[in-house]
N, CA, C and O atoms as CSV, one atom per row, in Angstrom:
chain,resi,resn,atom,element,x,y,z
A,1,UNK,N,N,29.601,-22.390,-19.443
A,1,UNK,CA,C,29.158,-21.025,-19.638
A,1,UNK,C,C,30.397,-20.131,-19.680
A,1,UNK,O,O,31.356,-20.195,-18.912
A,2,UNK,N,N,30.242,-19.378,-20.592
A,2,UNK,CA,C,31.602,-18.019,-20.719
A,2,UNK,C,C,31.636,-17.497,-19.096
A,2,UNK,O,O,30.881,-17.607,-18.130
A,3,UNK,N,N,33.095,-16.797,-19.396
A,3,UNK,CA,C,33.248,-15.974,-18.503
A,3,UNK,C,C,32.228,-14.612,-18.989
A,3,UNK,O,O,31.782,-14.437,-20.123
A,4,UNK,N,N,32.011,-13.730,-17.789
A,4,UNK,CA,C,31.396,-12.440,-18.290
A,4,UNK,C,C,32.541,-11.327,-18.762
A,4,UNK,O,O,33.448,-11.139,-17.951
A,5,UNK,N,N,32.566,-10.763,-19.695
A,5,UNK,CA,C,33.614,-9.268,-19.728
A,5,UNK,C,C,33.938,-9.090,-18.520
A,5,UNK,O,O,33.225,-9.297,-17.538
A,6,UNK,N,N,35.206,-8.635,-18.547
A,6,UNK,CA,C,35.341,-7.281,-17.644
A,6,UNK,C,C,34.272,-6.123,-17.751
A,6,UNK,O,O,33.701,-5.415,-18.581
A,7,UNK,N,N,34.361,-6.383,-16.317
A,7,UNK,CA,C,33.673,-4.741,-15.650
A,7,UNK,C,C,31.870,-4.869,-15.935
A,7,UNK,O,O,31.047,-3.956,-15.874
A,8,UNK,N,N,31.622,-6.456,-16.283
A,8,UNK,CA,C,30.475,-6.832,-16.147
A,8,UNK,C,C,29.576,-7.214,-15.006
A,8,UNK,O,O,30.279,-7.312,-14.000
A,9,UNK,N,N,28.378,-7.457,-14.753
A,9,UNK,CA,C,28.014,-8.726,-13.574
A,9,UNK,C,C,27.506,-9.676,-14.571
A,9,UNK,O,O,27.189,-9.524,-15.750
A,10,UNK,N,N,27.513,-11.040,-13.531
A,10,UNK,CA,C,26.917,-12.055,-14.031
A,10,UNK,C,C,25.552,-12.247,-13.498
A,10,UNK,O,O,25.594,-12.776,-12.387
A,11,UNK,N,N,23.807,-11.880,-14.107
A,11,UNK,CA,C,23.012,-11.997,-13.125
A,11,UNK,C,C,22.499,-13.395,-13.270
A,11,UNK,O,O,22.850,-14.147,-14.180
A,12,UNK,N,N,21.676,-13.693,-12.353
A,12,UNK,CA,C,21.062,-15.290,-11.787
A,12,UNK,C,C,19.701,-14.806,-11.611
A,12,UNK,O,O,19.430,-13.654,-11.272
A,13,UNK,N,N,18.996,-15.571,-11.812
A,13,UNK,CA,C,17.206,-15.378,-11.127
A,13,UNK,C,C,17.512,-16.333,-9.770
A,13,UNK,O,O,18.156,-17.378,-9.677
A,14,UNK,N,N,16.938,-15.712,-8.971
A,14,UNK,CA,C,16.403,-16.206,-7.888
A,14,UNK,C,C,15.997,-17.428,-7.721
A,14,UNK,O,O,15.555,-17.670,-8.845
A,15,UNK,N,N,15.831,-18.408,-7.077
A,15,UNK,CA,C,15.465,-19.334,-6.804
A,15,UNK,C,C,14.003,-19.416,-6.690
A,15,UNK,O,O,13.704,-18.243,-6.466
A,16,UNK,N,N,12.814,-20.152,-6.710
A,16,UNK,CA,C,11.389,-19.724,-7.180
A,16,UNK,C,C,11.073,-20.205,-5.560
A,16,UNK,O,O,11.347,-21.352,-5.206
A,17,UNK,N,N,10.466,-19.206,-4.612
A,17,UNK,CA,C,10.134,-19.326,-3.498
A,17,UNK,C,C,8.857,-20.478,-3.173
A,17,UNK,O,O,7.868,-20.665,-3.881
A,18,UNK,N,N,9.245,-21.257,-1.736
A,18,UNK,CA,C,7.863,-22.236,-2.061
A,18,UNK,C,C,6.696,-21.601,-1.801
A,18,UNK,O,O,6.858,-20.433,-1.447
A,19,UNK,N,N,5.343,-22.051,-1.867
A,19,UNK,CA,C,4.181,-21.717,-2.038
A,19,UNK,C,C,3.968,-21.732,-0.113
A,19,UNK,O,O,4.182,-22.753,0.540
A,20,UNK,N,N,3.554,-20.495,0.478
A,20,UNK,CA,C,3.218,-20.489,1.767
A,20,UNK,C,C,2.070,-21.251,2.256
A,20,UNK,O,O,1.186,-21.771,1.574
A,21,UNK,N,N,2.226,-21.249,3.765
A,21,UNK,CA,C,0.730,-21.952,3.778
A,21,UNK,C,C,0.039,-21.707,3.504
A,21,UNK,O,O,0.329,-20.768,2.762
A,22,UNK,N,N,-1.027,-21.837,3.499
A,22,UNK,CA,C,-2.882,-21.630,3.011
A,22,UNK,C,C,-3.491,-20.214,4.659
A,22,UNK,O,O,-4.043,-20.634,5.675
A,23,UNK,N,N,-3.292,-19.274,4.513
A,23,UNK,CA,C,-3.849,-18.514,5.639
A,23,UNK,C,C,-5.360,-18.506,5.906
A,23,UNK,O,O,-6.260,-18.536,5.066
A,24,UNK,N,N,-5.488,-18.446,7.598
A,24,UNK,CA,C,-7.079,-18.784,7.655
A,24,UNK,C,C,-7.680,-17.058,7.273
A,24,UNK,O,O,-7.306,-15.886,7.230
A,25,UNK,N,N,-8.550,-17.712,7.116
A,25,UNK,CA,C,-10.238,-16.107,6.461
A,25,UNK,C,C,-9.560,-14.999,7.194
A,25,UNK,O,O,-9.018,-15.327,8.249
A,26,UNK,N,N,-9.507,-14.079,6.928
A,26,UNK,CA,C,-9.313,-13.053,7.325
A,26,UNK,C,C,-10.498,-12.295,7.315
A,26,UNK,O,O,-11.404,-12.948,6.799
A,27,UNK,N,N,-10.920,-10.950,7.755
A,27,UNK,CA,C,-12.095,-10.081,7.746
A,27,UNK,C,C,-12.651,-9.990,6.677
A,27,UNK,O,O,-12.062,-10.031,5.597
A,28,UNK,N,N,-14.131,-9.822,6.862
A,28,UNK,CA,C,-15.113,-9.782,5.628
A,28,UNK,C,C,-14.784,-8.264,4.658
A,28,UNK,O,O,-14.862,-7.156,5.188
A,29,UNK,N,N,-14.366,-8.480,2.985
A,29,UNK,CA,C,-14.263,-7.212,2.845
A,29,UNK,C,C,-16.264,-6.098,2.847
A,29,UNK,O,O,-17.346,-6.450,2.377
A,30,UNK,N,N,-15.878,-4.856,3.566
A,30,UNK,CA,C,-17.061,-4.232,3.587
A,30,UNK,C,C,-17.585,-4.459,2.161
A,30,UNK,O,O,-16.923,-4.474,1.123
A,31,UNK,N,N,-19.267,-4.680,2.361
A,31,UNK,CA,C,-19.669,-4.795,1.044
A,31,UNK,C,C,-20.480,-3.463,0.705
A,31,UNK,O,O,-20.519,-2.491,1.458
A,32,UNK,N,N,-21.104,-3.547,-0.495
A,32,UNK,CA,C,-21.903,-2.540,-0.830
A,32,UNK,C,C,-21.368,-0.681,-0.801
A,32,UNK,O,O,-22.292,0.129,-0.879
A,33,UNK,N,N,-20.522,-0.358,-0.737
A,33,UNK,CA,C,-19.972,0.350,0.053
A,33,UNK,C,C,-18.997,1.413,-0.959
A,33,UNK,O,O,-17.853,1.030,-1.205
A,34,UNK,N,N,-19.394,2.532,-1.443
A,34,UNK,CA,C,-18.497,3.045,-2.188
A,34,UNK,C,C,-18.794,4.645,-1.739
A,34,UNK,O,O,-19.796,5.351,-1.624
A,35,UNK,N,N,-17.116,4.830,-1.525
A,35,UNK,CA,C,-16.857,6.374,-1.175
A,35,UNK,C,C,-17.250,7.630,-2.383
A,35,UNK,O,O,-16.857,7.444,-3.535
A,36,UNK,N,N,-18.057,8.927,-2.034
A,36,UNK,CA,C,-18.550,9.787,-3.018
A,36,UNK,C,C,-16.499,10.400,-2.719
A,36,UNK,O,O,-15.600,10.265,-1.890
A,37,UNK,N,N,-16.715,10.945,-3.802
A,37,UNK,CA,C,-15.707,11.928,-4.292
A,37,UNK,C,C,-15.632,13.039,-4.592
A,37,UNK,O,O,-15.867,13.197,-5.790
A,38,UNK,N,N,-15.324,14.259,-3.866
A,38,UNK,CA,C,-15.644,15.940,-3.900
A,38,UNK,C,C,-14.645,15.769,-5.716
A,38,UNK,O,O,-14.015,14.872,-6.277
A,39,UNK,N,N,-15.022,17.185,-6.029
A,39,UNK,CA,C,-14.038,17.395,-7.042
A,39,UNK,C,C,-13.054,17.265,-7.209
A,39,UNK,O,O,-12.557,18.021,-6.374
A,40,UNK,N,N,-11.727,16.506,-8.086
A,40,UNK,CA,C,-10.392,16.190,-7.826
A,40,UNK,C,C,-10.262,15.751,-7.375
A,40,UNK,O,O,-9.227,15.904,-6.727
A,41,UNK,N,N,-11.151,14.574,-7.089
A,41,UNK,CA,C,-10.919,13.376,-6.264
A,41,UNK,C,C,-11.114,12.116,-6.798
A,41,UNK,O,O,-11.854,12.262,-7.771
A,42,UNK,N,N,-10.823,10.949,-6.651
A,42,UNK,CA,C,-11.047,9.827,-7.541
A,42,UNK,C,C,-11.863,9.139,-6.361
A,42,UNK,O,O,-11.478,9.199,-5.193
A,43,UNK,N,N,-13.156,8.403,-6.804
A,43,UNK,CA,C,-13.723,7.395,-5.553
A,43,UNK,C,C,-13.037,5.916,-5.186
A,43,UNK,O,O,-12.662,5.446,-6.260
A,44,UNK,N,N,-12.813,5.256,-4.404
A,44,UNK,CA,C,-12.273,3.554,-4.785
A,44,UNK,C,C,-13.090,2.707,-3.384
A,44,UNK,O,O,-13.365,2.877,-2.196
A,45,UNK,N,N,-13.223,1.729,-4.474
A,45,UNK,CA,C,-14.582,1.312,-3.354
A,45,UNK,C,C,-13.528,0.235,-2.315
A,45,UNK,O,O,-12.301,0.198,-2.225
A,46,UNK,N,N,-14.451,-0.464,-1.716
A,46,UNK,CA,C,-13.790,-1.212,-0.453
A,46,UNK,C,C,-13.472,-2.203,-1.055
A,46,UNK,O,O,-13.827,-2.622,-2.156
A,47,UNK,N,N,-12.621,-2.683,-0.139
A,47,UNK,CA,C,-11.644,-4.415,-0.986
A,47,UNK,C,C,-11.111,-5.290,0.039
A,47,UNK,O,O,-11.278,-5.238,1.257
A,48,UNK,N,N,-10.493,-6.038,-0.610
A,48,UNK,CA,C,-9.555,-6.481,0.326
A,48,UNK,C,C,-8.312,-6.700,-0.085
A,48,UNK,O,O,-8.315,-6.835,-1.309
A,49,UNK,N,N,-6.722,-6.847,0.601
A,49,UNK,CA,C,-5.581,-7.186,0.037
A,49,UNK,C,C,-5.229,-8.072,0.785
A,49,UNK,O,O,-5.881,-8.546,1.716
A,50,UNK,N,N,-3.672,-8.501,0.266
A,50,UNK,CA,C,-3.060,-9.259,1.396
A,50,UNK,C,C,-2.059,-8.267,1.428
A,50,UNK,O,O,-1.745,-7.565,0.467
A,51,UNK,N,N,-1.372,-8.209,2.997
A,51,UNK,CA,C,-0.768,-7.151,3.410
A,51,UNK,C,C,0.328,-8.031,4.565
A,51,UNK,O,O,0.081,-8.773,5.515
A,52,UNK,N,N,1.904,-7.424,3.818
A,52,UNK,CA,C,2.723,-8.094,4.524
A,52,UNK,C,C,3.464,-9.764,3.951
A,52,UNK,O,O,2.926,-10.218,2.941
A,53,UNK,N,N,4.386,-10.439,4.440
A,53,UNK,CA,C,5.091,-11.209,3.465
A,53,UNK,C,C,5.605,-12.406,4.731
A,53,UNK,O,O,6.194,-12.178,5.788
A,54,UNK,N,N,5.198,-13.540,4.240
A,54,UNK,CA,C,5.846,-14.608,5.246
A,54,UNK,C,C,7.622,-14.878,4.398
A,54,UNK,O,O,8.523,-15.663,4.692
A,55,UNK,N,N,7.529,-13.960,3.434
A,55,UNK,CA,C,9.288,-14.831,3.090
A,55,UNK,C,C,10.300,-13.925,2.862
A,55,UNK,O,O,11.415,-14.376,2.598
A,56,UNK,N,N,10.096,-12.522,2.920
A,56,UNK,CA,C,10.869,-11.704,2.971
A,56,UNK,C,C,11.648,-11.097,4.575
A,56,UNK,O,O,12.636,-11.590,5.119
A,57,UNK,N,N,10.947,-10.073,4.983
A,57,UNK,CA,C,11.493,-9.421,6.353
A,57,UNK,C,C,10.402,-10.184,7.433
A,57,UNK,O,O,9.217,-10.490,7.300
A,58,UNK,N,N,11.271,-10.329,8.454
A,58,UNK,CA,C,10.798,-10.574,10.210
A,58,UNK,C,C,9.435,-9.523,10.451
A,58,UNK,O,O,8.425,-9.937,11.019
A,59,UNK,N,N,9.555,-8.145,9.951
A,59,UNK,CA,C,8.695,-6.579,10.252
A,59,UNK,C,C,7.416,-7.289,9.633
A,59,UNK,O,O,6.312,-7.472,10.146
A,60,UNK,N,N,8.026,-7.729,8.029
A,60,UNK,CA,C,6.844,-7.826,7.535
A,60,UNK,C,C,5.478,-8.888,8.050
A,60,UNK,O,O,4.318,-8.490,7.945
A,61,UNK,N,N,5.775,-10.086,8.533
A,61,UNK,CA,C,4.836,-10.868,8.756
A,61,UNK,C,C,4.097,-10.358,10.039
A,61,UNK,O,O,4.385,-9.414,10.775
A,62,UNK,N,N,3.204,-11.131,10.088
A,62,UNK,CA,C,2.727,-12.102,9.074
A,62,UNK,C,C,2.051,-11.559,8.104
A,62,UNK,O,O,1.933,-10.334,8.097
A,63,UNK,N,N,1.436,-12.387,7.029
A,63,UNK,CA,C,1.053,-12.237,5.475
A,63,UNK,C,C,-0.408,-12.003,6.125
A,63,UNK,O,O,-0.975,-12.853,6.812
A,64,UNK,N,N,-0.784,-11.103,5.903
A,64,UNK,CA,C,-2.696,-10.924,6.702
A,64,UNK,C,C,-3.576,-10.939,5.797
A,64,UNK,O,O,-2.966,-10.668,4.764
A,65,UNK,N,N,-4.804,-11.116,5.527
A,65,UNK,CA,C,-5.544,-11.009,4.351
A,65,UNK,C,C,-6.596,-9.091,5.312
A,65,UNK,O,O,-7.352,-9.086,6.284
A,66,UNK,N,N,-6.181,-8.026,4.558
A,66,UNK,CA,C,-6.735,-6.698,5.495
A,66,UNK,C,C,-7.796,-6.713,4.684
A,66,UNK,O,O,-7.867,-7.487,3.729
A,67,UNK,N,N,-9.237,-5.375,5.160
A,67,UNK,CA,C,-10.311,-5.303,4.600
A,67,UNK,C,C,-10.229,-3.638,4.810
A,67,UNK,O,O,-10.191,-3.047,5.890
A,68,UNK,N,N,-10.211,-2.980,3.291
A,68,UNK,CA,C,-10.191,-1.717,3.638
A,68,UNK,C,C,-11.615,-0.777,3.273
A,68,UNK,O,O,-12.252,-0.670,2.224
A,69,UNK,N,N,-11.705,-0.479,3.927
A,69,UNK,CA,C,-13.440,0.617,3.546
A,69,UNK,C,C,-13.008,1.562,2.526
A,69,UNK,O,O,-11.924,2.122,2.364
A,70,UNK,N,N,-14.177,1.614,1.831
A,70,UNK,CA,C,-14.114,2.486,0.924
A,70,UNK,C,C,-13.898,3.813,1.308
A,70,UNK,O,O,-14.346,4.314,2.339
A,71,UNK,N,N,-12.901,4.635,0.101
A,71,UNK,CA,C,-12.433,5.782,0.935
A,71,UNK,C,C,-12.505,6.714,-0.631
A,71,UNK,O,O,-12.957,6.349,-1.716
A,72,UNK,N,N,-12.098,7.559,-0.374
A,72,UNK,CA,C,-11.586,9.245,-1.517
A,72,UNK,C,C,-10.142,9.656,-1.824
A,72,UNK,O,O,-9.646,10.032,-0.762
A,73,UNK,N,N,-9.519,9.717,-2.528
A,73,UNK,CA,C,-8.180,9.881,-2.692
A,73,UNK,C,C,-8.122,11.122,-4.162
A,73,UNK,O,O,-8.820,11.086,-5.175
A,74,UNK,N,N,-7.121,12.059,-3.821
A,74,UNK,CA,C,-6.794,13.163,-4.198
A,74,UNK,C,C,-6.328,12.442,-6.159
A,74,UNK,O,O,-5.783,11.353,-6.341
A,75,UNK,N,N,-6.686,13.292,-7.158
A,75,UNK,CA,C,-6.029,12.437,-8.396
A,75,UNK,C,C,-4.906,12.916,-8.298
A,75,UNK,O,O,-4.086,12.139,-8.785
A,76,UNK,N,N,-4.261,14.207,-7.737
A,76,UNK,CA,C,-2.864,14.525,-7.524
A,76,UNK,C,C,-2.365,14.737,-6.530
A,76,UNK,O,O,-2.989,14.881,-5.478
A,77,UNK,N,N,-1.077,14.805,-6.654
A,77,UNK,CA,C,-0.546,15.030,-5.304
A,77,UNK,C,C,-0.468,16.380,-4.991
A,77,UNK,O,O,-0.313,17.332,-5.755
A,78,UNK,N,N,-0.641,16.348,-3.292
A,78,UNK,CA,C,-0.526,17.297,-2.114
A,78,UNK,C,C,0.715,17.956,-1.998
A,78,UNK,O,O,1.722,17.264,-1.848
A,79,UNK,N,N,0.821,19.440,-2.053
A,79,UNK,CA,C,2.040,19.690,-1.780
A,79,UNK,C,C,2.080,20.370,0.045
A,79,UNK,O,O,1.281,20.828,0.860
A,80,UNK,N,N,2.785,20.220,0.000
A,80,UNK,CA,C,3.257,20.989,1.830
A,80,UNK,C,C,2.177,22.373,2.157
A,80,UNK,O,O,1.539,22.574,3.191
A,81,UNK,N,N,2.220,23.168,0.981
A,81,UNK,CA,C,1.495,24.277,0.902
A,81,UNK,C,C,0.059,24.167,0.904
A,81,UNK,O,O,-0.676,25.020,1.401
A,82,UNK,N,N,-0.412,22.907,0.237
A,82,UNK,CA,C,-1.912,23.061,0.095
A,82,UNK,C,C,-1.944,22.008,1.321
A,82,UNK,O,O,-3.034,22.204,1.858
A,83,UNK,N,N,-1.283,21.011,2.000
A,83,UNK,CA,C,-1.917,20.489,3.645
A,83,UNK,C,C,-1.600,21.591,4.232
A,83,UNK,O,O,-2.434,21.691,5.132
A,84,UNK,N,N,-0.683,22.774,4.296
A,84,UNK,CA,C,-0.813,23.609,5.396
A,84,UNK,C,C,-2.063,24.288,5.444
A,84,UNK,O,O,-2.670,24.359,6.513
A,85,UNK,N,N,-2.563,24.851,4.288
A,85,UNK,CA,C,-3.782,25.437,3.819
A,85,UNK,C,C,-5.178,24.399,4.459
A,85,UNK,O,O,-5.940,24.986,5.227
A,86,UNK,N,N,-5.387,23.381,4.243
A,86,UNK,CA,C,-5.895,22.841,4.769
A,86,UNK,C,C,-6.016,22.895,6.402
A,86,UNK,O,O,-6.944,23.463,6.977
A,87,UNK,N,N,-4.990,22.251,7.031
A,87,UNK,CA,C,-4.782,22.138,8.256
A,87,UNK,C,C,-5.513,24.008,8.857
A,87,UNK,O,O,-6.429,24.288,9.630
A,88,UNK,N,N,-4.664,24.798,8.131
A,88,UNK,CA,C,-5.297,26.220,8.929
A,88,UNK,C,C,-6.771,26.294,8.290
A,88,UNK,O,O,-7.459,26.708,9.222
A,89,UNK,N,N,-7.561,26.115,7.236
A,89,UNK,CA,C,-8.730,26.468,7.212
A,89,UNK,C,C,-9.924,24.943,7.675
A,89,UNK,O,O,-11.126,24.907,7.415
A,90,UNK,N,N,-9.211,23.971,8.310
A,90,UNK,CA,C,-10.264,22.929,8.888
A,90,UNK,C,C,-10.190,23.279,10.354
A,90,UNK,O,O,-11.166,23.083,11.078
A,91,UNK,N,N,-8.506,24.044,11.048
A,91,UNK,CA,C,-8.679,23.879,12.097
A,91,UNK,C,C,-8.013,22.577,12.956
A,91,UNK,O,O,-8.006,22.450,14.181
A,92,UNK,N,N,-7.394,21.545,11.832
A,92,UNK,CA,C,-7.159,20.492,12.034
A,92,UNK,C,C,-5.617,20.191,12.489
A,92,UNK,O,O,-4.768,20.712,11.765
A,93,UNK,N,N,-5.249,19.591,13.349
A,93,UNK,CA,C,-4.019,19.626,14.077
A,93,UNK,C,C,-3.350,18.346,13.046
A,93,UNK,O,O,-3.947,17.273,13.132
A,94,UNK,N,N,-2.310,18.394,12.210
A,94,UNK,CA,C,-1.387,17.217,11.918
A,94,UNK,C,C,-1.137,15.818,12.551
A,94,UNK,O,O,-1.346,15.581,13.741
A,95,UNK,N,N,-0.796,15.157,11.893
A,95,UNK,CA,C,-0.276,14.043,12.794
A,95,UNK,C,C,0.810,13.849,12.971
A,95,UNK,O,O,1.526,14.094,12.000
A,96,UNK,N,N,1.416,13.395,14.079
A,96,UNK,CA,C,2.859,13.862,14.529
A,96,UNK,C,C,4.188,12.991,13.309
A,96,UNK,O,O,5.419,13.018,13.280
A,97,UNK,N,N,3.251,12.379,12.550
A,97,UNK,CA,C,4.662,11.940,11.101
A,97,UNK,C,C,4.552,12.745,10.292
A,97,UNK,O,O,5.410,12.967,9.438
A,98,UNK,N,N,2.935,13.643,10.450
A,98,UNK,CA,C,3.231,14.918,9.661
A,98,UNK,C,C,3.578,15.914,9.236
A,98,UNK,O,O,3.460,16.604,8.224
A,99,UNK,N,N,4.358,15.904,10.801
A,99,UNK,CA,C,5.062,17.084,11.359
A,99,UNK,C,C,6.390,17.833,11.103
A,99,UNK,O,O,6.682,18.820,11.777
């Protein structure tokens, strides 16, 4: 194989990681179950993922199979101004990463 130019890199693919174990059942995802959506809101019903990595970071594991309930999510984003607005007309105290 050539050398690369100057002032190049030479890249490589990765090595193809082995196949992890087989994880036991994790939680049933909620069934039947889909969130209404006020205006400007998108609905997304309940699911399940896998959450977290047996081959990357120590933080991350373990690899979990999670079950999330159906929920409501904004189609845009929140600015500082409209959660403050919020927070003062619900009455609602932040959460302290919100802070």
């Amino acid at each position: 194989m050539p050398e690369p130019a100057p002032g190049t890199a030479e890249l490589h693919a990765a090595a193809p990681t082995p196949p992890a174990a087989p994880l036991p059942p994790g939680p049933a995802a909620p069934t039947g179950r889909t969130a209404t959506a006020p205006e400007g809101m998108v609905a997304l019903p309940s699911g399940r993922f896998m959450m977290g990595s047996n081959a990357h970071y120590p933080e991350e594991a373990p690899a979990r199979l999670v079950a999330v309930p159906a929920f409501a999510i904004d189609r845009h984003q929140v600015t500082n101004t409209q959660f403050a607005e919020f927070v003062a007309a619900t009455a609602t105290s932040p959460s302290p990463s919100a802070r």
